[in-house]
ROTOR-846107 format. One line per field, with one value per atom (N, C-alpha, C, O): residue number from 1; atom name; x, y, z. Coordinates in steps of 0.001 Angstrom, whole numbers, m for minus. Layout:
N
num = [NUM:...]
atome = [CA:...]
X = [X:...]
Y = [Y:...]
Z = [Z:...]
END
This chain:
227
num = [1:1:1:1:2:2:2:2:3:3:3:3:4:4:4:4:5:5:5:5:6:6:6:6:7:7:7:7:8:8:8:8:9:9:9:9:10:10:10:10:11:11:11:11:12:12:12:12:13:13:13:13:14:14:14:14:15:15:15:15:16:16:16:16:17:17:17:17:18:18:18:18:19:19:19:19:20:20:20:20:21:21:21:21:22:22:22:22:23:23:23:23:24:24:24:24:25:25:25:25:26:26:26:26:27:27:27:27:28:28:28:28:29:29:29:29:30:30:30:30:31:31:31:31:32:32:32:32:33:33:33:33:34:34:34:34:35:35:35:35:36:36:36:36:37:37:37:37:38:38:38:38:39:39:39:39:40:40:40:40:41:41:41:41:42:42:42:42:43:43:43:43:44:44:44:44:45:45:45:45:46:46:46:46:47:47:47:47:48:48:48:48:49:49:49:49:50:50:50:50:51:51:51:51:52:52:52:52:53:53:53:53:54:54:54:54:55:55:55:55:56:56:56:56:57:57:57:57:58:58:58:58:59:59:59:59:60:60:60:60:61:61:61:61:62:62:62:62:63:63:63:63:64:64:64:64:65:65:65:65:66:66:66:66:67:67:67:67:68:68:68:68:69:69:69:69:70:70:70:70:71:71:71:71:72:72:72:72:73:73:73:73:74:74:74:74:75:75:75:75:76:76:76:76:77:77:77:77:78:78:78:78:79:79:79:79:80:80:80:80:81:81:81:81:82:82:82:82:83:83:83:83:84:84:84:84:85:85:85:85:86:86:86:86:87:87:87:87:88:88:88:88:89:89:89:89:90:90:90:90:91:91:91:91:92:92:92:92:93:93:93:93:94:94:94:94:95:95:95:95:96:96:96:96:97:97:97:97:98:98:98:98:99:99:99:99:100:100:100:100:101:101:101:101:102:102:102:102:103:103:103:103:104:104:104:104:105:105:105:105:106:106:106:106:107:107:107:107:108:108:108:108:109:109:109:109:110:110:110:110:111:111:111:111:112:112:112:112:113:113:113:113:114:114:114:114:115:115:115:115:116:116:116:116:117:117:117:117:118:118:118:118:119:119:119:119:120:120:120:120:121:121:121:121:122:122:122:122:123:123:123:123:124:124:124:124:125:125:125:125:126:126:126:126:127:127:127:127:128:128:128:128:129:129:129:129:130:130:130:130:131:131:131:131:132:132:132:132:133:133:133:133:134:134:134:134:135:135:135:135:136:136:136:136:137:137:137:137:138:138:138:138:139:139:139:139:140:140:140:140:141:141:141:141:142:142:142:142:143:143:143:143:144:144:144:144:145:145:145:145:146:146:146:146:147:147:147:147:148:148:148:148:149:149:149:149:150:150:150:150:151:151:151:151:152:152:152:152:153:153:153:153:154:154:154:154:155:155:155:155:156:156:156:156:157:157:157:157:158:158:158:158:159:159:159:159:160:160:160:160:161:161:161:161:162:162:162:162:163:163:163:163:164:164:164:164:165:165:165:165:166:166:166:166:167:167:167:167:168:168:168:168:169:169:169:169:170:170:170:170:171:171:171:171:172:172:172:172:173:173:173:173:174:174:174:174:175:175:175:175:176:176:176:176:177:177:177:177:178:178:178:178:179:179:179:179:180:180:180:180:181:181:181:181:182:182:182:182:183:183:183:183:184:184:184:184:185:185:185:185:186:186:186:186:187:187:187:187:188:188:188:188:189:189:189:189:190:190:190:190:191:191:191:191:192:192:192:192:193:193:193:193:194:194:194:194:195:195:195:195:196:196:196:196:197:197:197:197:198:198:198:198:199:199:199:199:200:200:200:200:201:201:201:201:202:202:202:202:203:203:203:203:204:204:204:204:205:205:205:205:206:206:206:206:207:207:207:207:208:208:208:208:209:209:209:209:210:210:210:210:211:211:211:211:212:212:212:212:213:213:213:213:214:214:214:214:215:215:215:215:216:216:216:216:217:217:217:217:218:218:218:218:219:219:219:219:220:220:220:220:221:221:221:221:222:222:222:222:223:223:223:223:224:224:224:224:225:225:225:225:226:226:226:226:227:227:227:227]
atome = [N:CA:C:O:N:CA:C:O:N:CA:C:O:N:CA:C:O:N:CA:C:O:N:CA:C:O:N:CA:C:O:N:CA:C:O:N:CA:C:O:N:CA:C:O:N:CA:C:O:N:CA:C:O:N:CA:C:O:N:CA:C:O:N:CA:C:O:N:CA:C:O:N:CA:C:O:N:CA:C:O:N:CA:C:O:N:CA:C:O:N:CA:C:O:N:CA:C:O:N:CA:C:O:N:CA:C:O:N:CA:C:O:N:CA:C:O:N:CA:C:O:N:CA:C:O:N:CA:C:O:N:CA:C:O:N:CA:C:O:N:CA:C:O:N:CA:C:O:N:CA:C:O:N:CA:C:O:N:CA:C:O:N:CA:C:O:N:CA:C:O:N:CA:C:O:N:CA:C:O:N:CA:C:O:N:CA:C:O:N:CA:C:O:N:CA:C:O:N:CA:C:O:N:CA:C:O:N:CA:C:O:N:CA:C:O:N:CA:C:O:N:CA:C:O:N:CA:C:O:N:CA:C:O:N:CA:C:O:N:CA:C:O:N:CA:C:O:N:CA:C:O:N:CA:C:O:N:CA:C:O:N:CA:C:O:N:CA:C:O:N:CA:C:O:N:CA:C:O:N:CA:C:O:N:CA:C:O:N:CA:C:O:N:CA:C:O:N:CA:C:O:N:CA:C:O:N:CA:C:O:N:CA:C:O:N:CA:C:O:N:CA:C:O:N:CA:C:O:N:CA:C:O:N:CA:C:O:N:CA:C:O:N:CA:C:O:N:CA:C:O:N:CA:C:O:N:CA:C:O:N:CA:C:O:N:CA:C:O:N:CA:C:O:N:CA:C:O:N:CA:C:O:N:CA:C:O:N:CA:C:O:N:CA:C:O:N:CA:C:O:N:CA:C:O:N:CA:C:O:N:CA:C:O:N:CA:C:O:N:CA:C:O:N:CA:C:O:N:CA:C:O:N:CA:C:O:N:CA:C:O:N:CA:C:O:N:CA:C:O:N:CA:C:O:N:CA:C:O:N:CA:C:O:N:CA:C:O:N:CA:C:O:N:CA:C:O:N:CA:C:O:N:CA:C:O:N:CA:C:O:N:CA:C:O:N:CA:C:O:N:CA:C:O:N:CA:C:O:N:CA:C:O:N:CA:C:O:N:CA:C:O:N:CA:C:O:N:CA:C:O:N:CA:C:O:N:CA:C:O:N:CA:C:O:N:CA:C:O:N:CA:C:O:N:CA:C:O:N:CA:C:O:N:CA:C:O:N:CA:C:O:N:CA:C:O:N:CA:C:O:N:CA:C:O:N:CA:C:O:N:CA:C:O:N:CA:C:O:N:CA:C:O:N:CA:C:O:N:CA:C:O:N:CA:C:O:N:CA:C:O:N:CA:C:O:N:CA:C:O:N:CA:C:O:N:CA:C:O:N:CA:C:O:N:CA:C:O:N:CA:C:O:N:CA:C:O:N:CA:C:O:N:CA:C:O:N:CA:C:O:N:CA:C:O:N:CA:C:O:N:CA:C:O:N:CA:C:O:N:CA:C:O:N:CA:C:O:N:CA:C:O:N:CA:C:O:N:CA:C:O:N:CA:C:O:N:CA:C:O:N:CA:C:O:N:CA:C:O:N:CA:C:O:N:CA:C:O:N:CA:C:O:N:CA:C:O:N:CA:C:O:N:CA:C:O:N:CA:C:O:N:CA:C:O:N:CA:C:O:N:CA:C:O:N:CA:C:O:N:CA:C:O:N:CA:C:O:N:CA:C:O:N:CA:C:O:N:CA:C:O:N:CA:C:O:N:CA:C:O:N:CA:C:O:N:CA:C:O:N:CA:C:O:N:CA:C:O:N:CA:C:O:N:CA:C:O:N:CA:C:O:N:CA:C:O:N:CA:C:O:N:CA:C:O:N:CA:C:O:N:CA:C:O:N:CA:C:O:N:CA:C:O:N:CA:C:O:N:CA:C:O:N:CA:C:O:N:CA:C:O:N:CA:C:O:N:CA:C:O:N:CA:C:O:N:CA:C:O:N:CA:C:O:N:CA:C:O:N:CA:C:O:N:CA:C:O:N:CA:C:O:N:CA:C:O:N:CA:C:O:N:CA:C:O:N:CA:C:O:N:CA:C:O:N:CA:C:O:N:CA:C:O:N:CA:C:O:N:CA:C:O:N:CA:C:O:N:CA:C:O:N:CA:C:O:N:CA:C:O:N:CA:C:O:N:CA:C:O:N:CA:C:O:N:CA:C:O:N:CA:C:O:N:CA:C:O:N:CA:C:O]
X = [846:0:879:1824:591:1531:644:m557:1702:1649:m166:m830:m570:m1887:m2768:m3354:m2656:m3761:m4778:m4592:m6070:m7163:m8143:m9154:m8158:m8803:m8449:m9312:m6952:m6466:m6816:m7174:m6519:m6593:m5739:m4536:m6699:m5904:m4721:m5019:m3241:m2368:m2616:m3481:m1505:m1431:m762:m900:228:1744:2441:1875:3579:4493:5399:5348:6348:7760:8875:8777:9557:10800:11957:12015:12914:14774:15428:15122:16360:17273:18478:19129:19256:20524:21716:21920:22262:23264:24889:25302:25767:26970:27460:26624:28706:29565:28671:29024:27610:27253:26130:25912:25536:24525:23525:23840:22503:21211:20696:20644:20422:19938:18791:18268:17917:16689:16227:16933:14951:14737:13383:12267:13965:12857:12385:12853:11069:9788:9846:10014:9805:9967:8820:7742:9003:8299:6608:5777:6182:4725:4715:3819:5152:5167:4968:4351:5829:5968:4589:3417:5009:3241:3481:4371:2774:3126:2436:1565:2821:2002:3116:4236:2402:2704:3713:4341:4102:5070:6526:7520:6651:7254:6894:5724:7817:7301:8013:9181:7409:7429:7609:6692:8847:9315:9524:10152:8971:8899:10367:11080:10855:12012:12147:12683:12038:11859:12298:12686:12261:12843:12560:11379:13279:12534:11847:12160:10583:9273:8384:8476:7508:6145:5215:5504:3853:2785:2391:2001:2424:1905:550:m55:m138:m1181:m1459:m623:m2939:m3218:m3087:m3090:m2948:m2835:m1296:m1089:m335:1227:1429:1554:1473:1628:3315:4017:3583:5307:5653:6804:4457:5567:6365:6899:6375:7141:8083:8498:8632:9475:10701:11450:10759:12062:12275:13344:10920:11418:10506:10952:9429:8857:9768:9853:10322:10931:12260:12700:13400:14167:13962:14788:12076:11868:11664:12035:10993:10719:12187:12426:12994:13988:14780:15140:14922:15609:14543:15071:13677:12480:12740:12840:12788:12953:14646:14950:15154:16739:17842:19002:17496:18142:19112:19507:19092:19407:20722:21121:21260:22747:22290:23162:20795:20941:20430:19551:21345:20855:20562:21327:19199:18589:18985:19179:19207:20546:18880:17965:19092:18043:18790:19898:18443:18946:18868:17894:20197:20149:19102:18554:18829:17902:16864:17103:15500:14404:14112:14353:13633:13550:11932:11383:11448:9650:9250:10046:7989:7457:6969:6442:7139:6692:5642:5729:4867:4146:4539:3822:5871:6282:7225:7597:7815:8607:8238:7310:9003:8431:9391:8828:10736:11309:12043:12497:12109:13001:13169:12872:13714:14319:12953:12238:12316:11250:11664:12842:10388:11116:11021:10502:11395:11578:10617:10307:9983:8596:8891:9694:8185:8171:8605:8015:9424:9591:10757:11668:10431:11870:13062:13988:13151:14127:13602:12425:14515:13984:14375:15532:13100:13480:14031:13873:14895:15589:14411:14347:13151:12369:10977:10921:9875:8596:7833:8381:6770:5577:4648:4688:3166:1883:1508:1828:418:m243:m1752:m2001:m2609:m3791:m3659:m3113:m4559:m4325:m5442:m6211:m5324:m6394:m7635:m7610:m8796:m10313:m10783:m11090:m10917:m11285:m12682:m13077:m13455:m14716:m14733:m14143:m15374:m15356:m16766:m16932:m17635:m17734:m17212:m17958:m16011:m15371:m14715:m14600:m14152:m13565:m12265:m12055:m11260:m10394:m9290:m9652:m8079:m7240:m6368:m5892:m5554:m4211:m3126:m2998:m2431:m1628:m52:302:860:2068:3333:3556:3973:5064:6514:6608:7452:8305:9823:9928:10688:11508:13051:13402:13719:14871:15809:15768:17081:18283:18751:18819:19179:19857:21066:21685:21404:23398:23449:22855:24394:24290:25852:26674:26119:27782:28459:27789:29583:29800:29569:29179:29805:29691:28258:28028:26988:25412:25316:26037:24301:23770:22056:21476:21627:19724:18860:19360:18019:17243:16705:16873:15965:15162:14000:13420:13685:12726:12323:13155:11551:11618:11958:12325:12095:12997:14268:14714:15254:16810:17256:16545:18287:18487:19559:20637:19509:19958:20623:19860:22123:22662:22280:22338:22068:21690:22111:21708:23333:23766:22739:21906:22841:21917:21417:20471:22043:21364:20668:19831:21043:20648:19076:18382:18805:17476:16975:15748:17492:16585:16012:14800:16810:16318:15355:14337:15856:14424:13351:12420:12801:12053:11146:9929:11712:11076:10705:9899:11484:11486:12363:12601:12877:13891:14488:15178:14316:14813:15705:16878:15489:16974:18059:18822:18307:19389:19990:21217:19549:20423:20136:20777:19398:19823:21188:22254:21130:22601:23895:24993:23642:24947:25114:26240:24376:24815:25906:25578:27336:28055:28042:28624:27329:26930:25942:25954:25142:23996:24819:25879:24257:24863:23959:23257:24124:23276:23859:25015:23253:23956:23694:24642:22279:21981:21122:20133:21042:20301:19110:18914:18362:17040:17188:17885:16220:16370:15933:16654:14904:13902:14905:15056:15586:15859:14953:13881:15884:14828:14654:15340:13309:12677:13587:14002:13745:14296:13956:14718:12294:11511:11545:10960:12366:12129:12805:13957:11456:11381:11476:10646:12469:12194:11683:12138:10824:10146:10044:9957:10091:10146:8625:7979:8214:6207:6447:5333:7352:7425:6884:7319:5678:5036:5803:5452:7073:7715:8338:9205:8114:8758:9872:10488:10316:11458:12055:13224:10953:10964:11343:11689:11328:11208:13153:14017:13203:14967:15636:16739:15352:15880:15875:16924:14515:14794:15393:15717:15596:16025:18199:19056:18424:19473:20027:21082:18722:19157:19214:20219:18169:18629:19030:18647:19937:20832:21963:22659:22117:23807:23717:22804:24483:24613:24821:24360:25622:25580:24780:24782:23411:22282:21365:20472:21829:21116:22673:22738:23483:24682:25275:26442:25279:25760:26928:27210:27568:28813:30114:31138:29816:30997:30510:29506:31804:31433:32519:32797:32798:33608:32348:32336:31632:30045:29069:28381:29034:28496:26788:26391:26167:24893:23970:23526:23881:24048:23303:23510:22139:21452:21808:22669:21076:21722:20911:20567:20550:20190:18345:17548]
Y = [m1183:0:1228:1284:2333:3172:4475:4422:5783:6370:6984:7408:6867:8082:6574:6571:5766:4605:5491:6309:5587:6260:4946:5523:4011:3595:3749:3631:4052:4334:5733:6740:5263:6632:7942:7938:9501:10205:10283:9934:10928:11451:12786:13355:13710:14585:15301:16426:14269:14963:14195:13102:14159:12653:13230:14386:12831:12946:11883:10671:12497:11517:12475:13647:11450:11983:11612:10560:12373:12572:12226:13240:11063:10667:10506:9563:11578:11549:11638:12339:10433:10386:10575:10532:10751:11264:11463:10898:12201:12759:11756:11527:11296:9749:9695:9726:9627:9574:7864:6886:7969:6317:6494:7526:5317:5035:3709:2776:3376:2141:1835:2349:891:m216:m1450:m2456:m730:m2338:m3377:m3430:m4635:m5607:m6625:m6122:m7534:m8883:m8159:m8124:m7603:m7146:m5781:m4962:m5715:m4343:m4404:m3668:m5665:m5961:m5873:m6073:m5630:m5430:m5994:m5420:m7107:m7582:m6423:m5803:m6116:m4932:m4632:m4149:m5028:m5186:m6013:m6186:m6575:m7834:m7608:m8251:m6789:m6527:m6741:m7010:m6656:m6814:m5406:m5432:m4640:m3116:m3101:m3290:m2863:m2767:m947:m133:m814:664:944:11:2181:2442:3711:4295:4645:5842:6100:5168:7486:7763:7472:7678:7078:6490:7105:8176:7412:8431:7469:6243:8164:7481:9189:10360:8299:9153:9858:9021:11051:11016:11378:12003:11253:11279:12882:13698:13163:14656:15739:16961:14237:15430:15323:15582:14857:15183:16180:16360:17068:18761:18678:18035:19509:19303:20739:21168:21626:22940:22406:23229:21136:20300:19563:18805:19488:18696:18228:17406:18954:18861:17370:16758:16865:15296:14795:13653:14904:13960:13258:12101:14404:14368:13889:13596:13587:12797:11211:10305:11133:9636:9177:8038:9966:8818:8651:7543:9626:8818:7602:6500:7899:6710:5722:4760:5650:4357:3676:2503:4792:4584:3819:2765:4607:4822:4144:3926:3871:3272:4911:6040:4136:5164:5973:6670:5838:6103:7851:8668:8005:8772:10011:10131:11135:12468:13390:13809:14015:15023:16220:16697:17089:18283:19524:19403:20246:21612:22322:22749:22501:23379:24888:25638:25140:26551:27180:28258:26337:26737:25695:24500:26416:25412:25468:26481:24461:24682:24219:23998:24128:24195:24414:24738:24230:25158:26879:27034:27755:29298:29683:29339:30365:31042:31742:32376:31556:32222:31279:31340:29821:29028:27683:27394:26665:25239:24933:24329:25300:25271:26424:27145:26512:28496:28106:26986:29122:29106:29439:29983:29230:29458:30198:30140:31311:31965:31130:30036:31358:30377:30315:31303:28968:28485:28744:29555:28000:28013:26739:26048:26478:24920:25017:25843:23735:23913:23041:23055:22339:21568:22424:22778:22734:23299:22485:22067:21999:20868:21623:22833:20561:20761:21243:22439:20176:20347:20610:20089:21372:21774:21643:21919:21302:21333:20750:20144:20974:21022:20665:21233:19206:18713:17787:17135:18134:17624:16184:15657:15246:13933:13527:14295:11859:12006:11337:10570:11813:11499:10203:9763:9234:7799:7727:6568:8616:8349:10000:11053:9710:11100:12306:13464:11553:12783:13531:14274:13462:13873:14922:14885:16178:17785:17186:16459:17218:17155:17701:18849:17352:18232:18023:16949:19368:19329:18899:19414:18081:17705:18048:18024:18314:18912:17801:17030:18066:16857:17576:18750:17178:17560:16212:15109:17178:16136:17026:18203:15757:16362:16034:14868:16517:16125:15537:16091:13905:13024:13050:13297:12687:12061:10787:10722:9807:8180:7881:8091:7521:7146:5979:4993:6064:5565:3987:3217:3712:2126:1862:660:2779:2091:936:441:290:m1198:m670:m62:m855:m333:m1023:m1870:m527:m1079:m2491:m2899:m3124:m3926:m3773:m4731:m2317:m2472:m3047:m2971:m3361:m4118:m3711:m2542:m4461:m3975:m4128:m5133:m3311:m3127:m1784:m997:m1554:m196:344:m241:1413:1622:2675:3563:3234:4503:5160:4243:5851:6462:7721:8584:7982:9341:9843:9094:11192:12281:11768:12300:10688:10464:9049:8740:8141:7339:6979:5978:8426:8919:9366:9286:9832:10811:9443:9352:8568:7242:6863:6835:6308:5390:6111:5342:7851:8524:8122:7963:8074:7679:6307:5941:5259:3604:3313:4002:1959:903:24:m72:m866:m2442:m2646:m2662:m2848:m2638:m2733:m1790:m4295:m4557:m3450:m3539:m2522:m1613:m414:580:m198:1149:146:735:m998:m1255:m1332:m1422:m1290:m811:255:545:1295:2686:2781:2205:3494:4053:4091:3297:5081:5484:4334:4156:3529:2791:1347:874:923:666:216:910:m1186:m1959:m1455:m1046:m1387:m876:m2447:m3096:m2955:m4029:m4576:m3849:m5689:m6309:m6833:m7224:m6848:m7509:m8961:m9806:m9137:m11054:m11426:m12402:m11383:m12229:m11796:m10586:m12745:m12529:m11431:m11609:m10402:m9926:m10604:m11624:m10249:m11514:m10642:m9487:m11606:m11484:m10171:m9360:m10035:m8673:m7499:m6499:m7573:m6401:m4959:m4710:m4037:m2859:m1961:m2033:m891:82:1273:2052:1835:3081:3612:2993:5136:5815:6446:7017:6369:6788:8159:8660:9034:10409:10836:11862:10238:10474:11810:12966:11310:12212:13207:13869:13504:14474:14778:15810:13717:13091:13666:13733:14046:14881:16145:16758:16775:18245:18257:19012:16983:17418:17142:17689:16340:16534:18174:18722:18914:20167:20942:22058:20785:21814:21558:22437:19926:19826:20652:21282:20433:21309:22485:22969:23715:24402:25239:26408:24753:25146:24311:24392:23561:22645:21364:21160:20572:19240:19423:18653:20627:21279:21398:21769:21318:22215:20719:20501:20251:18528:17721:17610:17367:16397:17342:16950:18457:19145:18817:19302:17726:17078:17435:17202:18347:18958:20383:20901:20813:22475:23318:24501:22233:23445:23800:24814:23227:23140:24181:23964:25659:26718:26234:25113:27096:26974:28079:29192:27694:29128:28606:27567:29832:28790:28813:29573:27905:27900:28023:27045:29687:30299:30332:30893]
Z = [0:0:0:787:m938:m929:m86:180:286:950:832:1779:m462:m572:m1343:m2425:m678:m1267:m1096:m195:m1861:m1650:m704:m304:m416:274:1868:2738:2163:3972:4157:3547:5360:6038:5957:6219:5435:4444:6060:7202:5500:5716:5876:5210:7228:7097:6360:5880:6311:5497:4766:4763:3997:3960:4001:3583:4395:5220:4358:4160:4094:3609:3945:4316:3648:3837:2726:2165:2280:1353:1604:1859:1673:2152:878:113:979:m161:500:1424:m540:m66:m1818:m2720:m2023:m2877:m4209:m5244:m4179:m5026:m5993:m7183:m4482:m5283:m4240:m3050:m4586:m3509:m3110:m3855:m1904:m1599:m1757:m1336:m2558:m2505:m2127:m2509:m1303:m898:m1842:m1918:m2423:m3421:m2567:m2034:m2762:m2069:m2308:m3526:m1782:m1177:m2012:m2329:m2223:m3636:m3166:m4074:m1724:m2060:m2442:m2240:m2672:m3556:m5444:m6214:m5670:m7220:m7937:m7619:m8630:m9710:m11172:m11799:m11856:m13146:m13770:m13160:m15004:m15551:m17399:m17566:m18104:m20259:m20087:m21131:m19205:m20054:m18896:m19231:m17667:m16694:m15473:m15201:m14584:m13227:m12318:m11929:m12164:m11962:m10413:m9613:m10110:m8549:m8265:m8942:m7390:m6678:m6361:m5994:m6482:m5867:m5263:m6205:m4283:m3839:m2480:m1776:m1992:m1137:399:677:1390:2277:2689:2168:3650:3705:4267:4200:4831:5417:5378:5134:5832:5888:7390:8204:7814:8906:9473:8602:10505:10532:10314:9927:10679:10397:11879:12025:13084:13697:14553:15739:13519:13674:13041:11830:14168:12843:13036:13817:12098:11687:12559:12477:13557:13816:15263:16006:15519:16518:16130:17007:15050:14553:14853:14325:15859:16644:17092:17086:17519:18122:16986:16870:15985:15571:14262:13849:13883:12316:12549:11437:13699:14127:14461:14349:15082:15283:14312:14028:13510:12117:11160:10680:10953:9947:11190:10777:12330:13247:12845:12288:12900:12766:11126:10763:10462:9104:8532:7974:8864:8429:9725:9373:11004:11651:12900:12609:14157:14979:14926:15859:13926:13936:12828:12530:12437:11389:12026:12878:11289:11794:11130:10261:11413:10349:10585:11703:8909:9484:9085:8271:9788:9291:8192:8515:7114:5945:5776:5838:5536:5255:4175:4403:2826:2189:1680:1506:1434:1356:m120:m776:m600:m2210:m2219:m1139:m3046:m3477:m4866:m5748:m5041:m6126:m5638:m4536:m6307:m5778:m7231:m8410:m6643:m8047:m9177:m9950:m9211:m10654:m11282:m12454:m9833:m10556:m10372:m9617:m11112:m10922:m9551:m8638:m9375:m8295:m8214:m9102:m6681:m6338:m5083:m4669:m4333:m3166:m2625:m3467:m1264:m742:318:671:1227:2163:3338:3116:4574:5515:6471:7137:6636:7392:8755:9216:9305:10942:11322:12153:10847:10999:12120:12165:13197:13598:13281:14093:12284:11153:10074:10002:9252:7929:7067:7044:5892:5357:4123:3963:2997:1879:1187:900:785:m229:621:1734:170:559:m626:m1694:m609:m1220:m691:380:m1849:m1376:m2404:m3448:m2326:m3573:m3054:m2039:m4384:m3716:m3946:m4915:m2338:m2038:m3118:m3696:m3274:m3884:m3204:m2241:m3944:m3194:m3319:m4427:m1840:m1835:m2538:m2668:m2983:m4013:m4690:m4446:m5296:m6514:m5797:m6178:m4672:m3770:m2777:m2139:m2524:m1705:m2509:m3734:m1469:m2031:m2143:m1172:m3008:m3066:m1879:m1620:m1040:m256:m280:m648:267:111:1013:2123:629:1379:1315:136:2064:2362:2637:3570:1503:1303:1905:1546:2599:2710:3076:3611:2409:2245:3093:3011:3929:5066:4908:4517:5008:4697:5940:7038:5518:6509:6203:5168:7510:6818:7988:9064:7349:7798:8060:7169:8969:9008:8219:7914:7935:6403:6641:5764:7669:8041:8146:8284:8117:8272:7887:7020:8556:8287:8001:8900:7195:6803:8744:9483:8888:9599:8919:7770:10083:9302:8294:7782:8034:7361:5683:4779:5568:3943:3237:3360:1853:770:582:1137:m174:m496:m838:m1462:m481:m625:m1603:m1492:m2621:m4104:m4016:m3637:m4232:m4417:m5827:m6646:m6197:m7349:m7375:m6596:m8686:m9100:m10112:m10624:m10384:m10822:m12031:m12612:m12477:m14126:m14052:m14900:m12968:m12428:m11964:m12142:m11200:m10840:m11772:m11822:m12570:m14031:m14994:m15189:m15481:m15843:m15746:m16437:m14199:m12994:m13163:m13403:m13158:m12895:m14518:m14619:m15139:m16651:m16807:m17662:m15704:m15735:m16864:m17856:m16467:m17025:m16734:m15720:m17660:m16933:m15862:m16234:m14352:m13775:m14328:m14539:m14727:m15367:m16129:m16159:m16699:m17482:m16419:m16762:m15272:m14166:m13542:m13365:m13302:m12380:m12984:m12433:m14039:m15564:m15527:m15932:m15144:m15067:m13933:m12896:m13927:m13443:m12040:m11302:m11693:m10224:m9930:m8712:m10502:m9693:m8747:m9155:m7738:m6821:m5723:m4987:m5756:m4500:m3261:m3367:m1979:m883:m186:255:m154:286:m639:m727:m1490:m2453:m2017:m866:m2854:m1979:m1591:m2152:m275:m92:m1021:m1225:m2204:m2653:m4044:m4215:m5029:m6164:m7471:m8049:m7545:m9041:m9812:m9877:m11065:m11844:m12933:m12835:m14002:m15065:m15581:m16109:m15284:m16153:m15554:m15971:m14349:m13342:m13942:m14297:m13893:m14085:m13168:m12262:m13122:m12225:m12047:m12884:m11218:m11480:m9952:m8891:m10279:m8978:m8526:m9405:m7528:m7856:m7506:m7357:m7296:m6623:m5831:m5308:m5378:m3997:m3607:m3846:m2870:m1858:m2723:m2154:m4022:m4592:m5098:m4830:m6046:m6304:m7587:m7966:m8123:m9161:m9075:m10085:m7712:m7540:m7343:m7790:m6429:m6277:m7585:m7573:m9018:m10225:m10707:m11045:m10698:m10726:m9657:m10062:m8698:m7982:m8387:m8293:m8843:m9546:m10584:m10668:m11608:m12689:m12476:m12997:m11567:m11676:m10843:m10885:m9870:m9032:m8774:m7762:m9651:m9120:m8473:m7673:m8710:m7746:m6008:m5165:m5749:m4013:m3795:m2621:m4319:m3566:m3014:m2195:m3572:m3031:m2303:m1079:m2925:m2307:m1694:m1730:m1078:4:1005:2100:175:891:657:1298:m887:m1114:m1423:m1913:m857:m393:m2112:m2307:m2885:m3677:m4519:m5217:m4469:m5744:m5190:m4192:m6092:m5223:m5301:m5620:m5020:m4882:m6396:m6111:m7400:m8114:m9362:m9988:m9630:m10713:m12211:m12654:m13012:m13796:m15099:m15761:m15511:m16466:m16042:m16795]
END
């Protein structure tokens, strides 16, 4: 069941983390119930780790909530950094620098998108996605939670985001098992990212502001956009 099944219970928010080491983002791909046969593939989820929170986990406390969930998520060794700048959609751009919330972590990425409606009488609402910059010590071991977990450099993710046979995302350069899944991939396995958490927004906020403005691990890469 993914984060905005229209049959659960709506979400207040969804919450994910952004864990990038030498210039490659980790993503965790779902686990054999997750797989979906679908034209002649078997279509495995791959995205950022994230969960849903309820509606009445408001985020202007975030101080302890948005630390328990990537430890729950990502394992206790991980620590969420507050960002100097917040990126989003703004009304004049698809992504821009946003001014600064009330948050007390300030996340990397912000946005707001409508959930969708468990029957077609219901008002449509909006729900508030935000995504936090983790950092993991180089020795991490994943929690137990399901799945396997995928390093993915910038072209890596741009791929996946369109889908493609794993086999030719783990031929790419930067792509990179961290932990393989238990359950063998099927011959047909396809990969695709559902963006839920907005996965799409940090490809643009790539393009147009630099690889620093997301892998923030190296400081010679200014922050500076680009045209």
């Amino acid at each position: 069941m993914t984060p905005l099944d229209p049959g659960a219970a709506m979400p207040g928010a969804l919450v994910a983390f952004a864990v990038t080491r030498t210039d490659r983002l980790l993503l965790r791909c779902g686990g054999p119930k997750r797989w979906r046969p679908s034209a002649g593939y078997t279509l495995i989820p791959c995205e950022l780790p994230g969960a849903a929170l309820p509606a009445r986990a408001g985020l202007g406390g975030a101080s302890e909530e948005i630390p328990r969930l990537a430890h729950r998520l990502l394992g206790a060794d991980a620590c969420v950094q507050s960002c100097a700048v917040t990126y989003g959609p703004s009304p004049v751009h698809r992504i821009d620098r946003l001014p600064p919330g009330d948050e007390a972590i300030r996340p990397l990425l912000r946005l707001a998108r409508l959930a969708p409606a468990s029957d077609r009488y219901e008002t449509p609402r909006e729900l508030t996605v935000r995504v936090y910059l983790a950092t993991l010590p180089a020795q991490w071991r994943p929690s137990a939670a399901p799945g396997a977990w995928l390093w993915l450099g910038a072209d890596g993710l741009r791929h996946a985001m369109r889908g493609l046979p794993f086999a030719e995302l783990l031929a790419m350069p930067r792509a990179e098992w961290h932990t393989p899944p238990i359950a063998p991939l099927p011959d047909d396995a396809f990969v695709y990212v559902p963006s839920e958490y907005g996965e799409r927004h940090l490809l643009r906020i790539l393009a147009k502001y630099g690889p620093a403005a997301l892998f923030q691990s190296d400081p010679a890469q200014g922050d500076r956009p680009r045209g």
